[in-house]
PLY file of the C-alpha trace (Angstrom):
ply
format ascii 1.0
element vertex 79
property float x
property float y
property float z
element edge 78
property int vertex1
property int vertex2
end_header
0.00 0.00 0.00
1.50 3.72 -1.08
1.75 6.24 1.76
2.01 9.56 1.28
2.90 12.45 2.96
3.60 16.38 3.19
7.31 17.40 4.05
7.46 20.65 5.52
11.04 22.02 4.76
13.25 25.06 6.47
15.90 26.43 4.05
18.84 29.02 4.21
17.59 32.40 3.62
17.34 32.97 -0.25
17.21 29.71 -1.01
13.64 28.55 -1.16
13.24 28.89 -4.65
16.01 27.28 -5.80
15.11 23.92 -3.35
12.08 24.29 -4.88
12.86 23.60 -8.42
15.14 21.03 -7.37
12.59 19.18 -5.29
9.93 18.83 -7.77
12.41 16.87 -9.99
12.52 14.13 -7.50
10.74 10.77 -8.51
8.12 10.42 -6.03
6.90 14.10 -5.31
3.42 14.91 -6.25
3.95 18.85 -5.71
6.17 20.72 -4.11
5.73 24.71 -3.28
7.42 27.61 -1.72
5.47 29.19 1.24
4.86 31.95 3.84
5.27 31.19 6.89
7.69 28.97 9.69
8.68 26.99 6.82
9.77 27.87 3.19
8.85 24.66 0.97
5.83 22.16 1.67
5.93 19.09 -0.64
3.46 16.50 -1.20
5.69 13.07 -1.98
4.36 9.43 -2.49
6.38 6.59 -1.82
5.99 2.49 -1.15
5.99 2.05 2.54
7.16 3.87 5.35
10.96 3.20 5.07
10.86 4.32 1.90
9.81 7.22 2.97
12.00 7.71 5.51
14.78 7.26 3.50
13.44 9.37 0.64
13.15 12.01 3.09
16.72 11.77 4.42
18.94 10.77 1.17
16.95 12.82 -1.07
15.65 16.00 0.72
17.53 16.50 3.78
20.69 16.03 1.50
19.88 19.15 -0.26
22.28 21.80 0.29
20.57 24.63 1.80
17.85 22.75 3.73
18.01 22.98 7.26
15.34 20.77 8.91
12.13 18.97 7.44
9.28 18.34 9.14
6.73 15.49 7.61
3.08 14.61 8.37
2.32 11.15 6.90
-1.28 11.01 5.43
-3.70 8.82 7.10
-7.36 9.67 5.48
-7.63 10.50 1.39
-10.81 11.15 0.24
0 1
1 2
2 3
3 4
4 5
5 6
6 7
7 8
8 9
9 10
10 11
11 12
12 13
13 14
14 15
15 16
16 17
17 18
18 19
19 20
20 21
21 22
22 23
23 24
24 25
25 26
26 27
27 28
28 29
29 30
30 31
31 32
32 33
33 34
34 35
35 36
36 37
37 38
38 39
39 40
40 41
41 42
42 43
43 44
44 45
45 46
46 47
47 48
48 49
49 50
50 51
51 52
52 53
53 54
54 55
55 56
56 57
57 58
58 59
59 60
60 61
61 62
62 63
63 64
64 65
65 66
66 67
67 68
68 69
69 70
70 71
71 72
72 73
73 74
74 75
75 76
76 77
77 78
């Protein structure tokens, strides 16, 4: 069963955008946008199971230069 989820990502200053575009060329995210507020990027990502995700989330967005922390909230009702 897929899970998904919405990764809520701090950045350097300046350098929302530019994580941004990166992000959105990952396999696996759905959407990813840069925001107002306490964070900078919020991406929607699907992956296979839960340590996919998890690993998605560390090898693929944490190891972005320029992203500080993440923050995700796994889906658990799609209508």
């Amino acid at each position: 069963m897929a899970i998904s989820a919405y990764i809520f990502i701090e950045t350097t200053q300046g350098k929302a955008r530019g994580i941004t575009r990166e992000i959105v060329q990952i396999p696996g995210v759905q959407s990813t946008h840069s925001v107002t507020g306490p964070y900078d990027v919020v991406t929607y990502v699907e992956a296979d199971s839960i340590s996919v995700l998890g690993d998605f989330i560390v090898t693929k967005i944490q190891a972005i230069p320029g992203v500080l922390r993440t923050l995700t909230n796994v889906v658990i009702d799609e209508k």
